[in-house]
TORKEMI-354663 format. One record per residue: residue number from 1; x, y, z of N, C-alpha, C in turn; residue in three letters. Coordinates in steps of 0.001 Angstrom, whole numbers, padded with zeros to 6 digits. Example, Ala and Ser with C-alpha at 12.3 -4.5 7.8 and 13.67 -1.06 7.14 Angstrom:
R; 1; 013190; -005690; 007800; 012300; -004500; 007800; 013200; -003300; 007800; ALA
R; 2; 012850; -002250; 007080; 013670; -001060; 007140; 012900; 000030; 007870; SER
END
This chain:
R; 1; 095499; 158120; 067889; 094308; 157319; 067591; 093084; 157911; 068282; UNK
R; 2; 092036; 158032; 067770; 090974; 158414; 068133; 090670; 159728; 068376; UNK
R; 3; 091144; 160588; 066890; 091221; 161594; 067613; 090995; 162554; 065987; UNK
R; 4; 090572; 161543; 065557; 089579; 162342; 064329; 088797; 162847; 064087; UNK
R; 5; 087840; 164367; 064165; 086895; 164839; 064028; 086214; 164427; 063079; UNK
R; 6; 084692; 164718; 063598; 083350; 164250; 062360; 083471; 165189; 061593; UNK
R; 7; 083321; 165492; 060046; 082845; 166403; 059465; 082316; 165899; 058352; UNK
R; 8; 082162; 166368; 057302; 081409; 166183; 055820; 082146; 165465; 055231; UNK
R; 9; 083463; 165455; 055037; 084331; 164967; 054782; 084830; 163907; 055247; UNK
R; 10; 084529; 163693; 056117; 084761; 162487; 057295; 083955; 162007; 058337; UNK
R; 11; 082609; 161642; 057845; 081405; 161686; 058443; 081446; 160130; 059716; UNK
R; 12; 080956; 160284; 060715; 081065; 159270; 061653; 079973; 158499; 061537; UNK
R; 13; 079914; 156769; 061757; 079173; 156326; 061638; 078196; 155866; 063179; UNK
R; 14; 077335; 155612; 063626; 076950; 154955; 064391; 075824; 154294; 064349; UNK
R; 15; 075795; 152731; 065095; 075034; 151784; 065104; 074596; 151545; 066148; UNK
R; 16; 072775; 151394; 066471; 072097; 150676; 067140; 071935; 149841; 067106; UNK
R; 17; 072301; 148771; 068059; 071512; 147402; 068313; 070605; 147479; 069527; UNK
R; 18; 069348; 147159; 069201; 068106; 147304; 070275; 067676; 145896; 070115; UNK
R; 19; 067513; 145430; 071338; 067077; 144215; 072042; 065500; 144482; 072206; UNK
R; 20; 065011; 143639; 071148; 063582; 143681; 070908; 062862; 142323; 071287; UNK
R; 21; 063534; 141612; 072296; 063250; 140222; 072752; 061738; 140137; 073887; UNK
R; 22; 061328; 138903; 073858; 060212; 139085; 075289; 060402; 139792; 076563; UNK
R; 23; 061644; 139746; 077082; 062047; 139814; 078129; 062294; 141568; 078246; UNK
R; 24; 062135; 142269; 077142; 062076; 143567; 077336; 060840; 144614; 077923; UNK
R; 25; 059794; 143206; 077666; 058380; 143856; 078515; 058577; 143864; 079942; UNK
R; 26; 059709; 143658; 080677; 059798; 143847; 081649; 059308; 145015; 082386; UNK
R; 27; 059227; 145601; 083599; 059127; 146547; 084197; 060115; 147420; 084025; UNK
R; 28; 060696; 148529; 083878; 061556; 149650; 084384; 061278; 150475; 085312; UNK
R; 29; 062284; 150604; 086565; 061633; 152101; 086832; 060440; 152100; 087836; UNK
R; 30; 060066; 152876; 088587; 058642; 153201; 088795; 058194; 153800; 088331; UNK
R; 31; 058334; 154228; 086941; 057144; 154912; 085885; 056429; 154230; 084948; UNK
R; 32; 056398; 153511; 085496; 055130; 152320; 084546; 055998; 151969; 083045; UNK
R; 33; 057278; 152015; 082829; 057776; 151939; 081433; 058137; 150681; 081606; UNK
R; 34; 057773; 150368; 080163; 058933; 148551; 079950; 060347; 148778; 079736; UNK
R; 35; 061110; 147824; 079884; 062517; 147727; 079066; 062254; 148813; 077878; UNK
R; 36; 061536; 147727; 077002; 061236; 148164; 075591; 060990; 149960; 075416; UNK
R; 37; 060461; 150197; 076316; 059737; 151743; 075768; 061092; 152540; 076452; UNK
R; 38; 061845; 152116; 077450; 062916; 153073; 077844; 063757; 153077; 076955; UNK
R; 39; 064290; 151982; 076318; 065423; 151858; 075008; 064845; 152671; 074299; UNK
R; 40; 063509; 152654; 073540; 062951; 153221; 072341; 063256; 154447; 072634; UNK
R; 41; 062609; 155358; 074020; 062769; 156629; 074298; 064403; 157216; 074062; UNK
R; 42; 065392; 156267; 074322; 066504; 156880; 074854; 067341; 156543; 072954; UNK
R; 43; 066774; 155872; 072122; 067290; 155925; 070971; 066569; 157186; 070040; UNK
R; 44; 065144; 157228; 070397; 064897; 158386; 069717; 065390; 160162; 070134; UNK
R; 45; 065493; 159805; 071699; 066421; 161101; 072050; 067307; 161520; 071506; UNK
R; 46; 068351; 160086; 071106; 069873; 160480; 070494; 069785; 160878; 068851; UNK
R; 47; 068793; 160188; 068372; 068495; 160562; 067119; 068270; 161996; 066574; UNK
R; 48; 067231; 162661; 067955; 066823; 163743; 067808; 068144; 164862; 067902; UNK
R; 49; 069343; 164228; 068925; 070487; 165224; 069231; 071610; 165320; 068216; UNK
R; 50; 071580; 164047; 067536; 072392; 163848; 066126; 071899; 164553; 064787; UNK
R; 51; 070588; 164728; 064962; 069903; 165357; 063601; 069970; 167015; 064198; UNK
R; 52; 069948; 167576; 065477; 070241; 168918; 065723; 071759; 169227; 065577; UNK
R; 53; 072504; 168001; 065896; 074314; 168366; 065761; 074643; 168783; 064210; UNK
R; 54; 073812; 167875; 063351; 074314; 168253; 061949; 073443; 169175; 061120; UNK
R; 55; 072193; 169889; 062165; 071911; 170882; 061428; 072460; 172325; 061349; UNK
R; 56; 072821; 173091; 060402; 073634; 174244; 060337; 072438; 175407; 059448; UNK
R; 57; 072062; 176607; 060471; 071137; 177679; 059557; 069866; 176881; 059812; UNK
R; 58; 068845; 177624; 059029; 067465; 177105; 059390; 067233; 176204; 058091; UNK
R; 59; 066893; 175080; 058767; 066598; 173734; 057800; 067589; 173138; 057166; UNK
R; 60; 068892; 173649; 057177; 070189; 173066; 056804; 070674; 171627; 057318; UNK
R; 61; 070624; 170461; 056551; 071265; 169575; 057449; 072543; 168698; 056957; UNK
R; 62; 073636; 168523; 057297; 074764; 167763; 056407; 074907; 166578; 056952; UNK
R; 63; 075627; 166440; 055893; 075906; 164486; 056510; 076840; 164301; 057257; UNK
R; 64; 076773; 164385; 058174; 077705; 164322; 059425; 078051; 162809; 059705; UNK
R; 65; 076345; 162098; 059744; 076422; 160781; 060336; 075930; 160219; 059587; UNK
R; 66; 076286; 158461; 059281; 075643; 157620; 058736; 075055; 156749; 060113; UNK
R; 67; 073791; 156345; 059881; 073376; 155546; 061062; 072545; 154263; 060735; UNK
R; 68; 072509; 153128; 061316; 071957; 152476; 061737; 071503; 151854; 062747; UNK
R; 69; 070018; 151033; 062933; 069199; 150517; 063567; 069490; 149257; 063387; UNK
R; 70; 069672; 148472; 064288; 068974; 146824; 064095; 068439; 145977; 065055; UNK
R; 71; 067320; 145943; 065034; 066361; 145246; 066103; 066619; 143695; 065580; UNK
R; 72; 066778; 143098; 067125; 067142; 141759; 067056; 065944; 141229; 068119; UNK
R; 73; 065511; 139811; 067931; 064806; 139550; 068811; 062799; 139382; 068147; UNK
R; 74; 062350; 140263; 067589; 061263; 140390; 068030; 060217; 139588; 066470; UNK
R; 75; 060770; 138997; 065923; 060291; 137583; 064861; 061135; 136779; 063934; UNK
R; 76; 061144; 135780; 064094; 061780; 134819; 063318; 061980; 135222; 061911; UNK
R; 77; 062740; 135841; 061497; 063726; 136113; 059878; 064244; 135010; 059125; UNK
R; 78; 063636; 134309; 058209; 064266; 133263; 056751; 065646; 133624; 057328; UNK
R; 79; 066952; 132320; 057377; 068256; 132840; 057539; 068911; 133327; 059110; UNK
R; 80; 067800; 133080; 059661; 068464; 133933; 061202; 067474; 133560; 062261; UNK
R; 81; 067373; 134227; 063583; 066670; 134385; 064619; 065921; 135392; 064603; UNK
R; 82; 066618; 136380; 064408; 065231; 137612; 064288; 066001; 139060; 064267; UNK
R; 83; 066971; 139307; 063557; 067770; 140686; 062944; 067190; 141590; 061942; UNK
R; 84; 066617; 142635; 062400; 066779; 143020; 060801; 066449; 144412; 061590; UNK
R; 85; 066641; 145723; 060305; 066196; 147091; 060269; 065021; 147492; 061151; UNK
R; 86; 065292; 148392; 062449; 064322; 148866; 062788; 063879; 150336; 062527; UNK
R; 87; 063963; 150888; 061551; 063353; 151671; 060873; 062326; 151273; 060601; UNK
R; 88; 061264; 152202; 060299; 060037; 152298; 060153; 059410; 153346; 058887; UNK
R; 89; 058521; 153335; 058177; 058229; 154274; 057270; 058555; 154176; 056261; UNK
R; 90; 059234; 155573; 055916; 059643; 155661; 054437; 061122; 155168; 054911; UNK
R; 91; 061824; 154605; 055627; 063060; 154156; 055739; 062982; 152867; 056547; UNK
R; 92; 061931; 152222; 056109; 061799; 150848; 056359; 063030; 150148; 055230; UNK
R; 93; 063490; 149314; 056415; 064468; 148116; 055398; 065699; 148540; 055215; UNK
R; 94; 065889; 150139; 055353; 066997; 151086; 055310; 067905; 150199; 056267; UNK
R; 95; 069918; 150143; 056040; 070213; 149584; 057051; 071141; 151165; 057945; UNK
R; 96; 072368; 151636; 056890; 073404; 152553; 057212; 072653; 154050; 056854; UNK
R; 97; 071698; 155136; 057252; 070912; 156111; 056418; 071945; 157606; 056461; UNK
R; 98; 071951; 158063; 056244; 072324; 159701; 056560; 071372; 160353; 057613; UNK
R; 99; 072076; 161325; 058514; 071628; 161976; 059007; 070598; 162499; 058519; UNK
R; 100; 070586; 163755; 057874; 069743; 164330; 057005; 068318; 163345; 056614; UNK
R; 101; 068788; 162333; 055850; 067255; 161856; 055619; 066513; 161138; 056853; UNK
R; 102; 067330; 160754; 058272; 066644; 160256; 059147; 065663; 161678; 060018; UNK
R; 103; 066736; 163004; 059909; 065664; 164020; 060523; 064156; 164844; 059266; UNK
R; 104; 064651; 164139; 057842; 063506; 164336; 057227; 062318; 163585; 056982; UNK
R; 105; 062408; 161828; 058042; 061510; 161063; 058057; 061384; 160406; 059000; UNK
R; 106; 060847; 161234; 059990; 060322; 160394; 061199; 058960; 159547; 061099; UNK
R; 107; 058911; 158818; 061926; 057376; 158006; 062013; 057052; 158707; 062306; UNK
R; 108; 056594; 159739; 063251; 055608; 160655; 063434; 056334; 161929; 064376; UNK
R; 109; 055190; 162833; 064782; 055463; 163553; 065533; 054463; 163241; 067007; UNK
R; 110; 054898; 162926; 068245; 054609; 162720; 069316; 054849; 163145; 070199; UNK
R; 111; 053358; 163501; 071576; 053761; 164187; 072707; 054448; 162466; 073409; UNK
R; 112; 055739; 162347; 074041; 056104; 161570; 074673; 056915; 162179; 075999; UNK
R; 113; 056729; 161361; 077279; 056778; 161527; 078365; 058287; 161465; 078431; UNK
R; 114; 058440; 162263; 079444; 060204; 162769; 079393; 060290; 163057; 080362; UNK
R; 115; 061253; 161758; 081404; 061301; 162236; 082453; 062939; 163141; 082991; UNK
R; 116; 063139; 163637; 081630; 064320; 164478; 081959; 063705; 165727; 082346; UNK
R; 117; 062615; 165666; 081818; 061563; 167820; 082145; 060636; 167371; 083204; UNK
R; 118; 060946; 166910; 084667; 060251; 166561; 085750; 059131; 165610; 085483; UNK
R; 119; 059010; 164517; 084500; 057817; 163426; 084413; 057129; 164094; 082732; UNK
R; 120; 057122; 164993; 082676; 056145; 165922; 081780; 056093; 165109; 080757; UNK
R; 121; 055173; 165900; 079321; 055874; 165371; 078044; 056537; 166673; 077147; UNK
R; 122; 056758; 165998; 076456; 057254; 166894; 075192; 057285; 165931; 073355; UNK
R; 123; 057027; 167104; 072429; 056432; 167048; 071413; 057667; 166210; 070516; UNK
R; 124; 057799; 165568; 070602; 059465; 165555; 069348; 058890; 164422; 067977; UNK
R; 125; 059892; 164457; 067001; 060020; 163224; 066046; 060243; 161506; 066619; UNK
R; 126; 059578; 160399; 066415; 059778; 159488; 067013; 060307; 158740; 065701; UNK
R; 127; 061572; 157870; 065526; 061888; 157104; 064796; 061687; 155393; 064798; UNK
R; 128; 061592; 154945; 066105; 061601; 153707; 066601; 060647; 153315; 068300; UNK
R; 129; 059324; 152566; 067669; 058456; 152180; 068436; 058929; 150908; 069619; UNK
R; 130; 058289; 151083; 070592; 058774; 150158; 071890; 057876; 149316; 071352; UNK
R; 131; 058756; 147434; 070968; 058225; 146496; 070728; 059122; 145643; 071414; UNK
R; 132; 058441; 144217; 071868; 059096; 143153; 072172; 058612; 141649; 071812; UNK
R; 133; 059266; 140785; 071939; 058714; 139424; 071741; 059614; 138483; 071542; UNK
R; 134; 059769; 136954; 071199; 060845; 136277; 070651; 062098; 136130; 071823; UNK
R; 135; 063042; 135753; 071359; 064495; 135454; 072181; 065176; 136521; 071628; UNK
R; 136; 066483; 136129; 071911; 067348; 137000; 071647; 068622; 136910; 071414; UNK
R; 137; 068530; 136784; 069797; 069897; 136598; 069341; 071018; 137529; 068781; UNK
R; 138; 071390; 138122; 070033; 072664; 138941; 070250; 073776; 138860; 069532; UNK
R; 139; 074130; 137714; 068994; 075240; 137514; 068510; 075051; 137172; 067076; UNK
R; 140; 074179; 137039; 066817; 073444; 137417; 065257; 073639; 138675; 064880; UNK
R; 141; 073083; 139490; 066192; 072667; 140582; 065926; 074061; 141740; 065160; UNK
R; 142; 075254; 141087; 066667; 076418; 141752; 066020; 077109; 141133; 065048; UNK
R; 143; 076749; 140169; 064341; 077534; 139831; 063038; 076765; 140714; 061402; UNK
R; 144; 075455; 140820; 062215; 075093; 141787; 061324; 075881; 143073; 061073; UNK
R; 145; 075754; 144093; 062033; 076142; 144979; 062335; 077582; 145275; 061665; UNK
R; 146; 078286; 144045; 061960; 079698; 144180; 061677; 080145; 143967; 060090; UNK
R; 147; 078734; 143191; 059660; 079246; 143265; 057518; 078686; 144993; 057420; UNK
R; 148; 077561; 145463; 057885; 078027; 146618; 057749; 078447; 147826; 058097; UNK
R; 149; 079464; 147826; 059213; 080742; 148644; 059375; 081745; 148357; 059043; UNK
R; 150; 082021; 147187; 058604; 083055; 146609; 057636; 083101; 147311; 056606; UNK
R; 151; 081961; 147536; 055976; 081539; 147925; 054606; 081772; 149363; 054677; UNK
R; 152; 081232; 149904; 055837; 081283; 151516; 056070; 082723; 151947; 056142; UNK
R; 153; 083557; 151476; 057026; 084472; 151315; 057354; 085731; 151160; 056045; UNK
R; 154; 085417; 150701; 055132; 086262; 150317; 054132; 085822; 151681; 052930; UNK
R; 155; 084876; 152150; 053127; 084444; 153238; 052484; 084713; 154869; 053051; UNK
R; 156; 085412; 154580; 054582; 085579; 155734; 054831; 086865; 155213; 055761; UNK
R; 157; 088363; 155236; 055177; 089282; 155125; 056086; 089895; 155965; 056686; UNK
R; 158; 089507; 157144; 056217; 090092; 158117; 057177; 089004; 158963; 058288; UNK
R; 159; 088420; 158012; 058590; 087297; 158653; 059239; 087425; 158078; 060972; UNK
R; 160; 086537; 158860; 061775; 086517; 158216; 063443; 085845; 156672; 063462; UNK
R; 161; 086499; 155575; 063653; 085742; 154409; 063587; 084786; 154350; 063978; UNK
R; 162; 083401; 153495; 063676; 082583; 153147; 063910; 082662; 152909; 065349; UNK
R; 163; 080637; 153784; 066047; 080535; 153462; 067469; 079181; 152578; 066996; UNK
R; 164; 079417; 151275; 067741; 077782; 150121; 068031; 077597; 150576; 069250; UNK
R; 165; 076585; 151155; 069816; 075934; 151021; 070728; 074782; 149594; 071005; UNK
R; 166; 074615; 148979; 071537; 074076; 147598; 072245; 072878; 148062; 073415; UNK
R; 167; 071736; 148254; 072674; 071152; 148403; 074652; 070120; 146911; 074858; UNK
R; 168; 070318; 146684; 075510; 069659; 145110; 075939; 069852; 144792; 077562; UNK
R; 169; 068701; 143924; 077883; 068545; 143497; 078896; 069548; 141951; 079139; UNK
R; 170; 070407; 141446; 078487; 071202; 140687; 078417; 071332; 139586; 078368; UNK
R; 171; 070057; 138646; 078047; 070075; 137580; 078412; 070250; 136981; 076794; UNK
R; 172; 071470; 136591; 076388; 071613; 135768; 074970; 071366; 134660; 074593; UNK
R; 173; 070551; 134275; 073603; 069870; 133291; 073419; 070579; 132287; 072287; UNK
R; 174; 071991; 132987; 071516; 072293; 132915; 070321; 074014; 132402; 070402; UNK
R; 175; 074173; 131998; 071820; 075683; 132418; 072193; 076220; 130230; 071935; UNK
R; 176; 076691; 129603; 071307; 077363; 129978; 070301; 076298; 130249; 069134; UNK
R; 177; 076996; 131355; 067890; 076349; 131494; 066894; 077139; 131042; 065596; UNK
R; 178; 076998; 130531; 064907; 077913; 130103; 063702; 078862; 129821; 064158; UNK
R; 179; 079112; 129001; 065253; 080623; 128650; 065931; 081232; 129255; 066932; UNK
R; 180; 081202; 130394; 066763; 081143; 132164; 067711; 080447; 132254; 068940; UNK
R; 181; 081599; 132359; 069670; 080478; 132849; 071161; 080097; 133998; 071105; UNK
R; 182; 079443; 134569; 071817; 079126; 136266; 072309; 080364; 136858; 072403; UNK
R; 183; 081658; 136612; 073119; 082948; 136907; 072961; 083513; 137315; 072002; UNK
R; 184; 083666; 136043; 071048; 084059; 136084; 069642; 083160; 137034; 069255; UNK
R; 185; 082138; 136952; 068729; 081934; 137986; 067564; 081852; 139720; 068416; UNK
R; 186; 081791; 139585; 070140; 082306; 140982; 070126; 083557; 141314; 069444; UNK
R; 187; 084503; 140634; 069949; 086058; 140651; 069376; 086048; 141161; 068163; UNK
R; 188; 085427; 140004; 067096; 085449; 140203; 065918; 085046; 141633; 065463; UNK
R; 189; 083865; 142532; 065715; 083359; 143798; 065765; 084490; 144994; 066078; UNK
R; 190; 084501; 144229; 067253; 085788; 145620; 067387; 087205; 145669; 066738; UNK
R; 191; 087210; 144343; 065834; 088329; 144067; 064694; 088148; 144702; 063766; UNK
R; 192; 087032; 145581; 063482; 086866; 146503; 062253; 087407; 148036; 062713; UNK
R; 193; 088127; 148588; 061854; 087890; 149634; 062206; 088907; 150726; 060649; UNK
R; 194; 088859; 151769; 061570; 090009; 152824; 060433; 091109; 152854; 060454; UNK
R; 195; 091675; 154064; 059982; 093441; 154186; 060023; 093521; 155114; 061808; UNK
R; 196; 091910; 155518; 062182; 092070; 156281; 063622; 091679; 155212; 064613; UNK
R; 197; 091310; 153830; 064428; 091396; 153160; 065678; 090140; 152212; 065164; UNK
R; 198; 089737; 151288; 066152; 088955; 150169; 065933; 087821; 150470; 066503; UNK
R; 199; 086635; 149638; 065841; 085713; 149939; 066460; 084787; 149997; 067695; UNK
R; 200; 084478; 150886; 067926; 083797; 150916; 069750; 082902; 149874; 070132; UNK
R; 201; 082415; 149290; 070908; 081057; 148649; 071114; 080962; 148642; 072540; UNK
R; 202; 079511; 149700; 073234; 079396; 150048; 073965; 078114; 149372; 074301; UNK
R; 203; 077768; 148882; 075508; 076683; 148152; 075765; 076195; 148870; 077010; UNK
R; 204; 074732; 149169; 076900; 073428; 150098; 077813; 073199; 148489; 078169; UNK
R; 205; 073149; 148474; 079422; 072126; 146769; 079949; 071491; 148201; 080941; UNK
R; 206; 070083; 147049; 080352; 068803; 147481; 081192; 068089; 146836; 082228; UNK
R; 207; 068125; 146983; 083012; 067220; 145973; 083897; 066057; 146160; 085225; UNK
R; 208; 065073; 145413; 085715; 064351; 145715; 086127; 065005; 146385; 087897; UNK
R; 209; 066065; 145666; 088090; 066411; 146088; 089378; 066692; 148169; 089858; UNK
R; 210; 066588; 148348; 091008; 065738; 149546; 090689; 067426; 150284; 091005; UNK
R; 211; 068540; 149446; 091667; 069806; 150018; 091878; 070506; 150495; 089997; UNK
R; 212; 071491; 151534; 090014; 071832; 151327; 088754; 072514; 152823; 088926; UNK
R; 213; 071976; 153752; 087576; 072579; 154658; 086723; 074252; 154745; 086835; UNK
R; 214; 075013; 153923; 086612; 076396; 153804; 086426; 076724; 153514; 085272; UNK
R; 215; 077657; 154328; 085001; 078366; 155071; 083338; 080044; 154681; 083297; UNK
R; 216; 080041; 153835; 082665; 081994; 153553; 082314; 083315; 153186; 083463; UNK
R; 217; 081879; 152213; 084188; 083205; 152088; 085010; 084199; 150921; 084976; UNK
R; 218; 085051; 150994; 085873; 086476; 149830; 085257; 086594; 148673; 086142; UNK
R; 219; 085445; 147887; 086376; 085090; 146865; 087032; 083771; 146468; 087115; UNK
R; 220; 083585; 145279; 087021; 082338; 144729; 087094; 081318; 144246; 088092; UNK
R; 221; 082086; 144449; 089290; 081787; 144358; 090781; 080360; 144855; 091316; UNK
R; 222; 079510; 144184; 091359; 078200; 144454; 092207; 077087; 144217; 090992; UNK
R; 223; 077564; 144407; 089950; 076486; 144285; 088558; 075679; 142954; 088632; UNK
R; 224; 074132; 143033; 088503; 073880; 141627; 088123; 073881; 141106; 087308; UNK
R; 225; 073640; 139607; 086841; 073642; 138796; 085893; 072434; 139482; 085092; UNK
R; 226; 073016; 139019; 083758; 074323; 138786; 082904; 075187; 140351; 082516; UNK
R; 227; 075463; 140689; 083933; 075676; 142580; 083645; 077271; 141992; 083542; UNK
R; 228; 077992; 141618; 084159; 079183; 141550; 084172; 079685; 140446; 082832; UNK
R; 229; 079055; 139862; 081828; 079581; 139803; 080658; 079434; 140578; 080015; UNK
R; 230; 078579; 141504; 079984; 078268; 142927; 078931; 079400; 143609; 079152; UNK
R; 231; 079420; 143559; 080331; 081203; 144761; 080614; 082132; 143768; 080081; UNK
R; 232; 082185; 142466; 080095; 083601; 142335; 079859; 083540; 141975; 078065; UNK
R; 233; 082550; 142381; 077294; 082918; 142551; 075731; 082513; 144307; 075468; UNK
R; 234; 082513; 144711; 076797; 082844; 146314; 075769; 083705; 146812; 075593; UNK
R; 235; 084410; 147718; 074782; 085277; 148380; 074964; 085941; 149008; 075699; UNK
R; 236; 087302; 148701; 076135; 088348; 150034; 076839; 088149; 151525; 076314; UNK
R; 237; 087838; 152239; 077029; 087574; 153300; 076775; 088794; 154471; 076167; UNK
R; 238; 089294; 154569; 075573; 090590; 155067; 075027; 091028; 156440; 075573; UNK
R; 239; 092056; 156888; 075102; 092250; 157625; 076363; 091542; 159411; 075906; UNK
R; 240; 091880; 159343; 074714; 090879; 160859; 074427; 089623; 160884; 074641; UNK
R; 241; 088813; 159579; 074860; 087842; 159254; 075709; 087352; 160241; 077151; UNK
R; 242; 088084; 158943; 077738; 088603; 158856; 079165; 088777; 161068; 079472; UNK
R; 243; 089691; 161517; 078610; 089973; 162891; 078697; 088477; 163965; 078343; UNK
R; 244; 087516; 163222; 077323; 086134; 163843; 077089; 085612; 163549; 078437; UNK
R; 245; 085538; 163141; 078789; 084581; 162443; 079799; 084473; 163172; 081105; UNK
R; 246; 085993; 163094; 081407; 086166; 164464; 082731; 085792; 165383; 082291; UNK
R; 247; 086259; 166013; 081024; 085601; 167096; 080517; 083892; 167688; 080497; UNK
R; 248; 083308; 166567; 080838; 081628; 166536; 080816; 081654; 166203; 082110; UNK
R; 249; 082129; 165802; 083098; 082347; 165292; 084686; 081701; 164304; 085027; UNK
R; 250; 082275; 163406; 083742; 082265; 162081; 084009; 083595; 161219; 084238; UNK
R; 251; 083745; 161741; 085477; 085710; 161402; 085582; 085787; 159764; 086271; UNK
R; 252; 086600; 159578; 084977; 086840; 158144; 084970; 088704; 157218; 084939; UNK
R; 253; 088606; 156560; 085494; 090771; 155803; 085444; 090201; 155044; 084074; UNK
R; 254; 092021; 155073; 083521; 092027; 153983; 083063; 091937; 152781; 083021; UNK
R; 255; 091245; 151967; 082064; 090553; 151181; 081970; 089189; 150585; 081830; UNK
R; 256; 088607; 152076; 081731; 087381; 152010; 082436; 086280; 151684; 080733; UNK
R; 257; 085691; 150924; 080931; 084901; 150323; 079829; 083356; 151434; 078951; UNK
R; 258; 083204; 151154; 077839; 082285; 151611; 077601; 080591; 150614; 077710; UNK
R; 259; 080346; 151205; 079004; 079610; 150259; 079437; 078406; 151205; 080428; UNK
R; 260; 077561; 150874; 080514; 076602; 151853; 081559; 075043; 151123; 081801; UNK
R; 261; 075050; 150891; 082944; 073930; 150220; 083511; 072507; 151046; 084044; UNK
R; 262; 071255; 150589; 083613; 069865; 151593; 083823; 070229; 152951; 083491; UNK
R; 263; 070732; 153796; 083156; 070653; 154780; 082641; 069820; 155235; 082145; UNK
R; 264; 068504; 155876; 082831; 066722; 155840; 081793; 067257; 157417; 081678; UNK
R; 265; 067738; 158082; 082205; 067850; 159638; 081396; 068506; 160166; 080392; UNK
R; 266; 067800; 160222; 079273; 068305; 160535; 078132; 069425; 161716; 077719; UNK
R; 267; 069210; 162993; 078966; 070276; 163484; 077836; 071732; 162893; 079028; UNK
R; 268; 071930; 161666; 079619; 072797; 160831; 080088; 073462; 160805; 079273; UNK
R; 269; 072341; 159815; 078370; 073365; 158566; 077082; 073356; 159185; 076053; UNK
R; 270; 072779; 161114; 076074; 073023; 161386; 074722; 074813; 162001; 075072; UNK
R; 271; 074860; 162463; 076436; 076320; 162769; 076895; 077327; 161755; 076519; UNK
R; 272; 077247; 160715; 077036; 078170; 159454; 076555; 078447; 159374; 075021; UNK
R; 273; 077311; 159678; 074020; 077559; 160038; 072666; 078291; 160677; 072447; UNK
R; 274; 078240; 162195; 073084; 079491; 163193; 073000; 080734; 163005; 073458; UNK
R; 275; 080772; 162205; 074375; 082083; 161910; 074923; 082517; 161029; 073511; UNK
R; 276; 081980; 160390; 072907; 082806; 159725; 071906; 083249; 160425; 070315; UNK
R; 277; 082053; 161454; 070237; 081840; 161718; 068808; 082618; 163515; 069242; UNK
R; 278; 083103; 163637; 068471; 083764; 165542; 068129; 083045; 165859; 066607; UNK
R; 279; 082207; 166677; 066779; 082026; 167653; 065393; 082885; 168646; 064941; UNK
R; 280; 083151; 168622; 063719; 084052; 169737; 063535; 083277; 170564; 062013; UNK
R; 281; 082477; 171175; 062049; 081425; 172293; 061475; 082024; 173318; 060187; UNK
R; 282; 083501; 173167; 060590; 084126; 173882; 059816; 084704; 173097; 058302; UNK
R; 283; 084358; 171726; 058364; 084820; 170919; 057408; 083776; 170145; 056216; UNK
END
């Protein structure tokens, strides 16, 4: 289990859920960033490393990945609390996109501050703007998510199950939702999956406290509120995992969750991506 390579043929899916609630204008950091603008930064990073993974030759790009966005939180939606597509542009409203057409339509091109190159900036594609406002209904958010990796999922069974990534500051506004606690419909999420295993759901909590950058570990001990329910609906980290991970020297025991607290350096959480996802180029 878990041990299916991405290719053309068997393209991997992954899902953002970004916590677009009030409480993301928080402070981060001592670099003057909000919640909001560190998530944004650290989703458009991965975007940018997923659209270079599946490019092959100059301007070549395959469908490696199907992806989605879903900003929860930041206005009241007919039907809901506030879920929907955070795409922007010509892939507004878009939910599951291809690789390929997300690196052929960015919102723009922007110098943005990167404090992985000593504070500096650098020029890249931006897909998703730092916004906040509203509450935050989390558990909306993943019932969304989950009709479509259900859907993805049933369309690609021989493929690496679906990874949700979750980054939020944690405070749920939505918990019970249609009957469903935050529990339940994690559960339920990670009840989807392939013939290679079920689906991941990995949760980034962000928060203003300045202690942090901890990546997958197998206890919840010292985390603040509400950090230690985020760990206990993420995923066990499986063991070809667990085996990527040392491999990148992120050496971790079993048990150890997919879970990681303040993490503002991007190519961090674009590492944790790799620890989950294998390309295989030849397929």
């Amino acid at each position: 289990m878990y041990e299916q390579s991405i290719s053309r043929k068997r393209p991997g899916c992954i899902v953002f859920l970004l916590d677009r609630s009030d409480s993301m204008k928080r402070p981060w950091g001592g670099n003057g960033d909000s919640l909001a603008a560190g998530a944004a930064r650290a989703i458009n990073s991965i975007l940018m490393e997923l659209c270079l993974r599946a490019q092959k030759g100059q301007g070549i790009s395959y469908h490696y990945f199907d992806v989605g966005i879903f900003g929860y939180g930041l206005r009241p939606i007919a039907g809901g609390e506030g879920v929907e597509s955070a795409f922007s542009g010509l892939l507004a409203g878009r939910t599951l996109v291809p690789i390929h057409e997300i690196r052929d339509n960015p919102v723009a091109l922007r110098d943005v501050d990167s404090p992985d190159i000593g504070g500096g900036t650098v020029r890249m594609p931006v897909w998703v703007d730092p916004v906040h406002g509203g509450r935050t209904p989390m558990c909306e958010a993943m019932a969304v998510a989950g009709q479509h990796t259900y859907e993805w999922a049933q369309a690609h069974p021989e493929s690496f199950p679906p990874i949700i990534i979750n980054i939020t500051d944690g405070f749920v506004t939505d918990s019970p939702y249609d009957g469903a606690s935050l529990d339940d419909w994690a559960k339920r999420l990670m009840g989807i999956g392939t013939q290679d295993g079920s689906a991941l759901l990995f949760n980034i909590f962000v928060a203003p406290e300045s202690s942090g950058d901890l990546i997958f570990p197998d206890t919840s001990a010292g985390l603040p509120a509400p950090g230690p329910d985020l760990f206990r609906i993420s995923s066990v980290l499986p063991h070809p995992m667990i085996r990527n991970a040392a491999g990148a020297g992120i050496g971790r025991q079993p048990g150890a969750r997919g879970f990681a607290f303040n993490v503002s350096d991007s190519s961090t959480l674009v590492k944790i991506l790799e620890i989950g996802t294998r390309l295989d180029t030849r397929d």
